[in-house]
N, C-alpha and C positions, 0 to 999 in steps of 0.2 A: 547432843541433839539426837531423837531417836529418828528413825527411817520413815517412819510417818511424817514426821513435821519436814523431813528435808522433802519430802513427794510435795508435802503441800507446799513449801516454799516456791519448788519448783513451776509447778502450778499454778501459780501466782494465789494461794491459799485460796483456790475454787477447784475443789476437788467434785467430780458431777457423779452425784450418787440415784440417777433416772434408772429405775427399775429395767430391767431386759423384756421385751416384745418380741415372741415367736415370729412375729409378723413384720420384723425388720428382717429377717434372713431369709437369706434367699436361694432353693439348690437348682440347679440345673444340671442333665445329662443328657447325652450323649450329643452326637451330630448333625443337624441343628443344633444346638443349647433347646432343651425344653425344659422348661419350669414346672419345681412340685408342687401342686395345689394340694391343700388342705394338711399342709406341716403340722405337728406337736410335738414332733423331739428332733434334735440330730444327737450327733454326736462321733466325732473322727478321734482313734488315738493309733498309734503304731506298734506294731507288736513287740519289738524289741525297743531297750532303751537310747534313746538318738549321742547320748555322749556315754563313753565309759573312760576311766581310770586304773592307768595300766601302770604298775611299779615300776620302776629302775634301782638300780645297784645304788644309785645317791640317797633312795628312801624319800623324794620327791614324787615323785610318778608323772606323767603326761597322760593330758586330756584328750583322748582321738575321739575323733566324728564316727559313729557306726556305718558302713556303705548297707546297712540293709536296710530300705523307708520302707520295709511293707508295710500296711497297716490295715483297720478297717474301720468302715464309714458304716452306721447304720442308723437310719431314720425310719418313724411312722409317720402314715396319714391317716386320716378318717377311711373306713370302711365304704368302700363303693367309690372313690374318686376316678376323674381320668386317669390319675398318674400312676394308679394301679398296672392298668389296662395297660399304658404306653412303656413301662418298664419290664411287662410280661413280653410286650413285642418285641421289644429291642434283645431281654433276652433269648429269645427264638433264634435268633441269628446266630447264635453262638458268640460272637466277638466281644469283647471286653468294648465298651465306651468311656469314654472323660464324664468327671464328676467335676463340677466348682460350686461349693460354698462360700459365701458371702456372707457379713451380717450389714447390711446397709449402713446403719448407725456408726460403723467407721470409716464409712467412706471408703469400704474397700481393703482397710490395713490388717482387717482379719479377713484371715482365708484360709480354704481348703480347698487344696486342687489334687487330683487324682487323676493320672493320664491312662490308666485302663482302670476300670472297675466291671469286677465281675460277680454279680448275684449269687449268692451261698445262701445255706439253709439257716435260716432261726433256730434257736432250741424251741421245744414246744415250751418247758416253762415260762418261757421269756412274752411268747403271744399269751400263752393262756391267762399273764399277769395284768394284760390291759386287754381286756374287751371292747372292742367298738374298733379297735385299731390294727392296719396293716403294718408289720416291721419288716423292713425289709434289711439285709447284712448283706455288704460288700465286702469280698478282700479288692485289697489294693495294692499293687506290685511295687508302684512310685507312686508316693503319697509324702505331698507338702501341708507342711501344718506353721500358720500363723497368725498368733492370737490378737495381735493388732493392740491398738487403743479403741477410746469412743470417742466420738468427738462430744465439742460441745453441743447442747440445744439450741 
């Protein structure tokens, strides 16, 4: 039996194949929680790999956890939003704030949490690639990442 048919087995052979909605997820920063208006990408990954494999003398090796979660988080919005304006304020302060992404549609089981993020520079190629849109790049010192399920409709 291949891996696909055991998922749908599991599934009860209703595998839900509803397209993705920008407009299910959802990020908020800092303290309050304030929400980004006018999202069109995110995307979090970590700069080093989260598991590596390390040899031993038996020619088995063991799987260790990396202790380094740096990562980064970088999303656009539309050109002229508030969430411009309010992530320019927040970083005036200098301080690192909390990021949490959500994508609704799971109810939560995916997420990104980031308990300081702090505003870094974009490359220019990378704005000059989509017009109309603000990117903004965070590193992130601890950064959790979890891809979740969807549920069903």
């Amino acid at each position: 039996m291949d891996l696909i048919a055991q998922v749908k087995a599991l599934l009860s052979n209703e595998v839900d194949y509803i397209p993705h909605d920008i407009r299910d997820v959802l990020v908020l920063y800092g303290l309050p929680p304030v929400p980004v208006y006018g999202l069109e990408y995110v995307f979090a990954r970590h700069n080093e790999p989260q598991t590596r494999l390390v040899m031993s003398l038996t020619g088995k090796g063991v799987f260790v956890p990396n202790q380094n979660k740096s990562g980064v988080i970088e999303f656009a919005v539309l050109n002229g939003t508030v969430t411009g304006a309010g992530i320019q304020i927040v970083e005036m302060l200098g301080m690192p704030f909390p990021m949490v992404i959500t994508d609704k549609s799971s109810g939560g089981l995916s997420t990104v949490v980031a308990l300081s993020a702090r505003l870094i520079g974009t490359p220019e190629w990378r704005r000059e690639a989509l017009p109309g849109l603000d990117i903004y790049t965070f590193a992130c010192d601890d950064l959790f990442i979890s891809t979740g399920l969807r549920l069903s409709a």
